[in-house]
Structures are given as C-alpha cells and as structure tokens.
N, C-alpha and C positions, 0 to 999 in steps of 0.2 A: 979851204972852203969845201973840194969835194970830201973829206972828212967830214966837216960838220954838215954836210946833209946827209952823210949816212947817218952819221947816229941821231938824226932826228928821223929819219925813217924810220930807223930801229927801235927810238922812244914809242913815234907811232903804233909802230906794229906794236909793242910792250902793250901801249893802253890799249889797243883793241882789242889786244886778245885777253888782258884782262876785264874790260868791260864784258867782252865777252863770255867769260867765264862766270863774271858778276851773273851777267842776264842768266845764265844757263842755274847757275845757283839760285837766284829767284825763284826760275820756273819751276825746280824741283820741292823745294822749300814751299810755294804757294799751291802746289799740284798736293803734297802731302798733307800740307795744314788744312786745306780747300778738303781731301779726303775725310779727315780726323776732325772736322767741324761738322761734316755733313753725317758723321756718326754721330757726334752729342748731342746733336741737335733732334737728331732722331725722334720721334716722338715713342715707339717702343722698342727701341736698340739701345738708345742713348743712355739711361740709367743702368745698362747692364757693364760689366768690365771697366770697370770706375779704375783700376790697378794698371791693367794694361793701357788703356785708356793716355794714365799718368804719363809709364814709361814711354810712351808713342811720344810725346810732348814732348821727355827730356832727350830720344831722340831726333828730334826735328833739330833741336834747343842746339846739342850737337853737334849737327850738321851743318848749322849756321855759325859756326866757331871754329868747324874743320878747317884745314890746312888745304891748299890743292894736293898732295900727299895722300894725304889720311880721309880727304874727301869720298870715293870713291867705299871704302869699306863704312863710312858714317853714311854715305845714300842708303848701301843695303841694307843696314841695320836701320836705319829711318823705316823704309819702305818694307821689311820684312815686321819692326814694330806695328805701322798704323796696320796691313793686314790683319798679323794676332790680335791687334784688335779688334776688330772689324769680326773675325774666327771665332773669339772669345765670346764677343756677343751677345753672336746668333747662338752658338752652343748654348749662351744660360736661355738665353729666349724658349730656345726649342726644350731645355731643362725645364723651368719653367713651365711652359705651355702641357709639355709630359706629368709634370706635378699637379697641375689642374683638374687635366684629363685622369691622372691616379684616384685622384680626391674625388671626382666626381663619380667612376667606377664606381669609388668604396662606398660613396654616397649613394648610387644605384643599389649598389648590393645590399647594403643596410634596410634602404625601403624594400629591396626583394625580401628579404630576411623574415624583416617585423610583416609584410603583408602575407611571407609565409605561414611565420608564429600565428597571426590571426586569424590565416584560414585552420592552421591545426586546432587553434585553440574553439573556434565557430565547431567543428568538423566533431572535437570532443564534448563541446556539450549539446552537440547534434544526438551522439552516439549515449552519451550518459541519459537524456531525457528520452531518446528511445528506450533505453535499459529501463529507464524507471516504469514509464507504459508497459512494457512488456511485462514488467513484476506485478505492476497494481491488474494487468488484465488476467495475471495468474492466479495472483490472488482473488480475484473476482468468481472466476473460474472454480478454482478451488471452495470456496464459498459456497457458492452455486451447487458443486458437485458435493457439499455437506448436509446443505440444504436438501438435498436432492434426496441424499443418503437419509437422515431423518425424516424425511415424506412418507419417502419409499419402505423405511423400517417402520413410521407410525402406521401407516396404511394395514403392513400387513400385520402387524400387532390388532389393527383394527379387524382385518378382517379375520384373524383368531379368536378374537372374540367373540365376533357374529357367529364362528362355524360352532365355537364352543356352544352361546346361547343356542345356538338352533339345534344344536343336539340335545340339549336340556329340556325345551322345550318339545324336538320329537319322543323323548323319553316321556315325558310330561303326559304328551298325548297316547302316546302308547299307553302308558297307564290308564287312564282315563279310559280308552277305548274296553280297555279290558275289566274295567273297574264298571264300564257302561254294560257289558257283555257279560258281567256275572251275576250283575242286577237284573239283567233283562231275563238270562237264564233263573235267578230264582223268582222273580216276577213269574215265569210262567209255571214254575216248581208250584209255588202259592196259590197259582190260580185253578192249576189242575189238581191239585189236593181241594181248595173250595171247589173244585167243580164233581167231587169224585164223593163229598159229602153230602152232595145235597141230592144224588139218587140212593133210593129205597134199598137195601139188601134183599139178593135175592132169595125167592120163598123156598123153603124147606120141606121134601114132600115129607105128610105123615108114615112114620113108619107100620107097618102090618105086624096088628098083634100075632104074638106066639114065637113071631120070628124076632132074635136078638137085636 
C-alpha cells in the first residue's frame, strides 16, 4: 500500500511537471508566434523579409516538435530566427526608404541641372542678342561715319569749287578792271588829241627882210 502511493506521488509529480513544461512550451511558442504575427502584420515591415520571415515559422514549427533535450537549443534558434527577422526588415525598410531618398536626390539634381541648362541656355541668348545690337550699332555707326566721310569730302570738293570759281571770276574782274582802265586811259588819249585840235596854231612872226 505504502508503495502504491508512492508511485502515484511520483506519477503526480510526472504530470505536473510535464504539464508543466507543456505550459512553459506554450508560452514560448505563443510569445514567438505572437512576435512573428505582429511582424507580418506590420503594415510597412510586413512585406519586407518574406525569406527570413519563412525560416522564423519553420523554426517555431521546430520548436513545437523538440524533444525536452533538444528543446532548449530549438528556443534559441526560434528566438534568434523571429529577431533576424524582425533585423531583416527594418534593414530593407531603411534600404528602401535610403533608395527613395537616392531617387529623389537624383530627382532634385536633375531639375537643378535642366533649371541650370536653362539659365545657361536664357544667359546665351542673353549674350548672343547683346552681340548682335552691339554689331548692328557698329554698323550703324560705321555708316554714319561713311556718310559722314562723303559729307565732309563732298563739302570740301564743294568748297573747291567755289575757291576755284571765285578765282576765275577775280581774274575775270581783274581783267575787266583793266580792260575798263585802258579804255578810260585812251578815252582821255582821244579826247585830249580832240581837244588839242580844235585850237589855232600858233602865229608866226614875219621874218625881216635882207636877213636869212
């Protein structure tokens, strides 16, 4: 009799402590799966490490198949699984989010780029239609200073002519003067010969005879 209550003690203790072990294997099991749901569920975690994600599962999967033995090395590997997962991630997340932020960079730099191009490109026909006014004012200029030049050489072409005429013309008069001045002198030639004829000759005394 006191035999058979020990070993129903013994059975006791048996299932307690393997229920007990049960519960403990629940907890860990529902603690890990509870972790590795609330990763997939994730609304921007969850689609990232689909791979790791897996193995997390076949480890749990595992764990609920261990031995008491082999238990203890299948927790870690459970529990070092759903982490790398969880590690995994956030690293593509933060990959991701980095690849964004690159994109949007090149996306900035591009518009810097082209709003550069466009100011060189404003900036060169800025400077080309300066170039071109400055040419057509040269040329205006120049024009001008042609114009100016055939003014300035008709003019004095013109006023060669006028010195010439007026010299021709003082010759002219000169002549004239002198041509009035030799009339006037033999006018008065003329008039003093008329004037020198129309008195008497003067009288002649008679001479005394006997004398020669």
């Amino acid at each position: 009799m006191k035999r058979l209550t020990i070993l129903l003690a013994g059975a006791v203790l048996a299932l307690g402590s393997s229920m007990g072990r049960a519960a403990n294997d629940d907890i860990d099991v529902s603690r890990l799966s509870g972790s590795l749901d609330q990763l997939a569920n994730d609304p921007v975690l969850g689609h990232y490490a689909q791979a790791e994600q897996a193995r997390a599962r076949d480890a749990l999967a595992q764990l609920t198949q261990a031995s008491s033995r082999e238990r203890p090395h299948a927790l870690y590997l459970a529990e070092r699984r759903v982490d790398l997962a969880r590690a995994a991630a956030q690293l593509q997340d933060a990959q991701a989010k980095l690849a964004q932020l690159d994109r949007e960079h090149d996306q900035i730099m591009l518009e810097s780029a082209r709003r550069d191009a466009e100011a060189a490109r404003l900036e060169l026909e800025r400077q080309r239609l300066q170039y071109q006014l400055a040419q057509e004012e040269a040329a205006r200029l120049q024009q001008q200073g042609m114009e100016a030049t055939q003014a300035a050489e008709q003019a004095k072409a013109e006023a060669e002519h006028a010195r010439k005429l007026a010299a021709a013309q003082s010759r002219v008069a000169n002549a004239a003067k002198r041509e009035a001045a030799l009339a006037a002198q033999a006018a008065r030639a003329l008039r003093s010969q008329m004037q020198d004829g129309d008195t008497p000759p003067p009288a002649t005394k008679p001479r005394k005879k006997g004398k020669p």
